[in-house]
N, C-alpha and C positions, 0 to 999 in steps of 0.2 A: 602514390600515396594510397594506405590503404583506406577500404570503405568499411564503416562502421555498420553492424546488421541491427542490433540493442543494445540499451543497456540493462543492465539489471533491472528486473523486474517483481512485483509481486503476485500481481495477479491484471489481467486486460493491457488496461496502457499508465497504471501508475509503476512509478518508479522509485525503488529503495534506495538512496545515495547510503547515508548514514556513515558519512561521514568518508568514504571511499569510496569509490565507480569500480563497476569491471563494466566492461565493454568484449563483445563478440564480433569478431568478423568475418567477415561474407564465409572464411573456408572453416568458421570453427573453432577459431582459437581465442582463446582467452589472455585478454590482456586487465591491466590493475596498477593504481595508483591511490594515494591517501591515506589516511589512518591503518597501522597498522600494530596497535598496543596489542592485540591479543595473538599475533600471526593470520589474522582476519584476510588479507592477500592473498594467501599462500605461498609465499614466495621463499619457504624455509627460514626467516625470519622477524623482527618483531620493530624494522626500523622502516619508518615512513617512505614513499614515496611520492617525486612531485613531478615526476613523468611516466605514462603508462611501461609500463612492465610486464614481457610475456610471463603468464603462470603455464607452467610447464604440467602436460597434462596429455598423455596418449589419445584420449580420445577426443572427437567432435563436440563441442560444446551445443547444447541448446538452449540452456536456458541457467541463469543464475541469481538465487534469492539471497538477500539478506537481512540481518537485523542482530542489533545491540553486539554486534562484535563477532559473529557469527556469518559463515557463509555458507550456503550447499549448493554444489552444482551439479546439473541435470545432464547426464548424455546424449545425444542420437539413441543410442542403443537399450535406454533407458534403467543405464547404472547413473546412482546417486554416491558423491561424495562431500565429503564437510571439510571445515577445518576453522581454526580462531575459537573462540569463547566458549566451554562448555559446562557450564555449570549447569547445575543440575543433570548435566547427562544430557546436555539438550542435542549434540552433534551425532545423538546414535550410534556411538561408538563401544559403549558397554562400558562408561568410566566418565570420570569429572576432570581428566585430565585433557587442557586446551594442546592443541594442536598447529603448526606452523607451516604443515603443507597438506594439499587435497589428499584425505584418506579415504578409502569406498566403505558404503557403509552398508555393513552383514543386511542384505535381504533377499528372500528366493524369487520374488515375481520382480517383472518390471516396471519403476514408477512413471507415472503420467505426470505427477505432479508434488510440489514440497511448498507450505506456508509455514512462515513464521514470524512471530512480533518481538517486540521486547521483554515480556513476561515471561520467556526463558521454556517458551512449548515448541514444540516440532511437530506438524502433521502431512504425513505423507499417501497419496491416492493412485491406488496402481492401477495399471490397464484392463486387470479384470472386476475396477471397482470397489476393492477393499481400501480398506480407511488403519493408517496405522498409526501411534503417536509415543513422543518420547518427551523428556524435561520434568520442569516444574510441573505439580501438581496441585498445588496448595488448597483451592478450590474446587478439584475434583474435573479440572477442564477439561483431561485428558477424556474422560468416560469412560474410563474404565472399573468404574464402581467404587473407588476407594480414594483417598489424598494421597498418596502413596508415589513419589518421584519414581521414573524410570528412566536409566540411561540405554537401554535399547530401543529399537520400534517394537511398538509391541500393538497386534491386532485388536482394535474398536471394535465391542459388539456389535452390531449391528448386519440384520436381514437381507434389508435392501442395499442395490447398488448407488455409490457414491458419488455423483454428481459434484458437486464444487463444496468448499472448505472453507470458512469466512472466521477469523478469529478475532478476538478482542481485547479487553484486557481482563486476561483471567476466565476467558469465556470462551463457547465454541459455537458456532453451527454449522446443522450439515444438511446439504443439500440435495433426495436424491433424485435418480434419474424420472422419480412419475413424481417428481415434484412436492414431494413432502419435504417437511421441514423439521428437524430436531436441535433442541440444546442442552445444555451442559456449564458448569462451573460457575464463575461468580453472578448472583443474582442480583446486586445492588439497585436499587429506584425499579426494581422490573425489568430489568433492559431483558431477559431468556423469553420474554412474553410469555410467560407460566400462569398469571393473574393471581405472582404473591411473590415476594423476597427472599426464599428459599432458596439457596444455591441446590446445587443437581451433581452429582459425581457421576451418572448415566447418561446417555444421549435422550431425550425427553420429549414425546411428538408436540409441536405446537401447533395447537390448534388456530385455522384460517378458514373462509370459504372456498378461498381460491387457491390454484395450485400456485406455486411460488418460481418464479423465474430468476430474478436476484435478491442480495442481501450483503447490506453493508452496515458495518459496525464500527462504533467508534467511543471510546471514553465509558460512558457509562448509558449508551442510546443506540437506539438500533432501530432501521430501516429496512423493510421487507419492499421489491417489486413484485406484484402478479401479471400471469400470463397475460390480463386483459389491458394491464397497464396501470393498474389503479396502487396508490401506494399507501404503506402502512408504517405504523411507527411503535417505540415505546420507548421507557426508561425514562432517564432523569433529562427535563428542558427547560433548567436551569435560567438557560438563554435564550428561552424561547425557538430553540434548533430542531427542536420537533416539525415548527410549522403550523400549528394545530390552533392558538388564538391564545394562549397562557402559557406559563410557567410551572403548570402540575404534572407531576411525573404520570406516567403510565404503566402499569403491569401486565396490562393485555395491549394486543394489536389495534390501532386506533387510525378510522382509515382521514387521510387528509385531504381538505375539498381542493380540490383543481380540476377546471373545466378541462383541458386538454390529460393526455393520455403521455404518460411515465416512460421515456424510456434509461436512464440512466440519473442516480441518487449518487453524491459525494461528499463524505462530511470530513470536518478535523475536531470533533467532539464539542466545540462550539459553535462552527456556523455551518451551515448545509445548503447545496448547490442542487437544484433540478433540473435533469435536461427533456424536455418534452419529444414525442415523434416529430415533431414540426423544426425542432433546432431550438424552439425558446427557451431561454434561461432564466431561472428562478433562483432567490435563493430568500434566508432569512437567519435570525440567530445574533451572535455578537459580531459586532461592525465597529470597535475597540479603535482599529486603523484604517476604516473604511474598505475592508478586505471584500462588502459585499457586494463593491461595485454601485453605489446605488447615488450617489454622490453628497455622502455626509458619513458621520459617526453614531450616527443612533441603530440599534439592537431592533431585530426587525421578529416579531412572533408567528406571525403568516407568510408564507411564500408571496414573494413580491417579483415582479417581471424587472429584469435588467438591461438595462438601456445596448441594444448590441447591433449594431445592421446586419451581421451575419448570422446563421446557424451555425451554435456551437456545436462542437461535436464532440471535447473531453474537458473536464475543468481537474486541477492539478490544484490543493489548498494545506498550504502549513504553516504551522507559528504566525499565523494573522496575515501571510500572504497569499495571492489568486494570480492562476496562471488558466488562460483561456484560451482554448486551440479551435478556432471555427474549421469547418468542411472545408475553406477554399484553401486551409494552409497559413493563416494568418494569425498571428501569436499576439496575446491583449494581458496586460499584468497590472494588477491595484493592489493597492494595501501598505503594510509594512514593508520597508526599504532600505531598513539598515542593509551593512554590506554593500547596496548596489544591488542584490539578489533581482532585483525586478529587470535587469537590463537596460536600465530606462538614460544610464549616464549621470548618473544621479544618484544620491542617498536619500533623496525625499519621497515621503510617502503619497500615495495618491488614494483617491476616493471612486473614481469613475476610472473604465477600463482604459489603457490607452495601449496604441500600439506599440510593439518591442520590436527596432529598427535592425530591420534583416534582409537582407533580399533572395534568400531563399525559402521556397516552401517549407514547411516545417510537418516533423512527420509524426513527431510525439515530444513531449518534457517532461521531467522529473525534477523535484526539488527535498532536500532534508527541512526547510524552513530557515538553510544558511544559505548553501549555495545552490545553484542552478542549469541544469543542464539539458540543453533543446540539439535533437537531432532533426537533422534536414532528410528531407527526399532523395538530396544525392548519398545521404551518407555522412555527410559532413557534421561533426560534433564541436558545437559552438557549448561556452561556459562563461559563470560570469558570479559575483557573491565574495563569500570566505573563501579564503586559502590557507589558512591556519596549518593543514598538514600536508600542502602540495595537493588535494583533492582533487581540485582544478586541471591538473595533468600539464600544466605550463611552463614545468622545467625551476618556479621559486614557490612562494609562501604569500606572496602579493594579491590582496585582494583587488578585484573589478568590478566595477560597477556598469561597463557596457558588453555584451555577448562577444566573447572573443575565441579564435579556435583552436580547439584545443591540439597541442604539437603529435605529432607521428613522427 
């Protein structure tokens, strides 16, 4: 049997299902199962499947992004191809015309790296640091100084080298190498931290004390980490997802009290997860289904500590579900439960974390906020949730509600 390397990813250890899996194994190759309305597979055409499927592809695979119907995949070699959904020109292919199997996509350097959301952008960061972007524009996200859609990659101004790529809805930042921070495209509640609601159609420096090591975005709110650990916020906090002690939006950088030191922020636009240098986890925001762990439904406006014996090490949050992966390998899920998504053997929801019965290490998960997919240490790719388009790779359409593995 073969062993599983990842799956699709977007950036660290979260995981883009959306509605389809590809999966990489140990020599390379790309396999794929689930939704396939736009040719989003590659597999030459546009009918679902419910068991993995090799996509046929010369070279070694490394890495494979997706979103809203759309796939690009990354070489060894570092050539970049697409295929599925291209509207707006988002596939960089020079057209709006979707496609049903992996095309390479016209570029002279080689890429490091490709993000993309649902908003229908493309950003891609090569090895010598250049920033290039294609799609939607409507807001000006791309930065390239105008609203102006482009279906090629086309190069982002910008001096400095490109560090990491964090995009949003409608929005951009960019990260570079001595730690500045800039943004771009839709301004709503503040979330560009500009200190006004001005959208940006340029990259834009945002002013901090400290140089900046992460940033994550989500909905209409954004979270900056600094080098020292200390963390920042703005935009709209609706939900109190700031962290901050109200419901007022922010337009600047607004830094949040916590006595321990930042190492990792995760949000799904409404609730927001801290993970400290220590392992402790935080969170606050909307608790709708008890998603924040904390063992009730009440909406929490300050970072509050979550009851966990272990040091988490990643938290994984969507559609009002938490999936918690501690350091020793041990897998914790609360919240909404339709589907089964939680693993738990069960459609009911829980409040407080509990464990997800496995008995192997667990080495990352990913979830769309349907289904759910935990790879092991050995390799081994356990599933469990919707199966509406065979997603699950189990050979029917049956959903499950305990971690089952998926066939080879």
């Amino acid at each position: 049997m073969e062993t599983f390397r990842r799956l699709n990813a977007v950036s660290g250890n979260e995981i883009s299902v959306d509605l389809a899996v590809f999966i990489i194994a140990e020599n390379g190759a790309l396999y794929a199962c689930g939704r396939n309305t736009y040719g989003q597979l590659g597999l030459g055409d546009c009918q679902n499947r419910s068991t993995l499927t090799r996509v046929l592809l010369e070279e070694s695979v490394e890495r494979v992004v997706t979103g809203n119907g759309s796939t690009y995949v990354l070489t060894h070699s570092g050539a970049l191809y697409s295929c599925g959904y291209n509207r707006f020109g988002r596939l960089g292919l020079g057209d709006s015309r979707n496609r049903w199997t992996l095309t390479r996509v016209p570029l002279d350097e080689s890429v490091k790296t490709v993000v993309t959301r649902g908003d229908n952008c493309t950003y891609v960061t090569t090895v010598s640091g250049a920033l290039y972007a294609c799609g939607g524009n409507v807001y000006g996200q791309l930065g390239l100084g105008d609203e102006q859609d482009r279906s090629k990659l086309t190069r982002v101004p910008l001096e400095q080298s490109v560090k990491t790529v964090t995009v949003g809805n409608n929005c951009t930042f960019v990260l570079t190498v001595s730690g500045a921070l800039y943004a771009c495209g839709y301004n709503g509640s503040g979330k560009l931290g500009l200190g006004d609601n001005e959208h940006r159609s340029t990259l834009t420096r945002v002013t901090l004390e400290e140089s900046v090591k992460t940033i994550a975005t989500r909905g209409i709110s954004t979270y900056v980490i600094t080098v020292s650990g200390a963390l920042y916020v703005c935009g709209s906090d609706w939900s109190g997802h700031l962290g901050i002690g109200g419901r007022s939006d922010r337009s600047t950088f607004t830094k949040v009290l916590l006595e321990e030191s930042v190492k990792t922020v995760i949000t799904n636009s409404s609730s927001t997860f801290v993970i400290t240098v220590s392992g402790a986890l935080y969170a606050c925001g909307s608790d709708c289904s008890g998603q924040l762990g904390l063992g009730d439904e009440q909406d929490q406006s300050t970072l509050t500590r979550v009851p966990l014996v272990e040091s988490a090490k990643t938290v994984v949050t969507n559609n009002c579900s938490t999936y918690v992966l501690t350091v020793n390998g041990t897998l914790y899920a609360c919240g909404e439960n339709r589907y089964g998504r939680l693993g738990l053997g069960d459609n009911r929801g829980r409040s407080t974390l509990a464990r997800v019965p496995l008995e192997e290490r667990v080495k990352t998960v990913g979830t769309d906020g349907r289904s759910t997919y935990v790879l092991t240490v050995s390799g081994a790719m356990h599933v469990c949730g919707i199966n509406e388009y065979g997603q699950l790779g189990l050979g029917d359409t049956q959903d499950r509600s305990t971690l089952t593995r998926m066939l080879w």
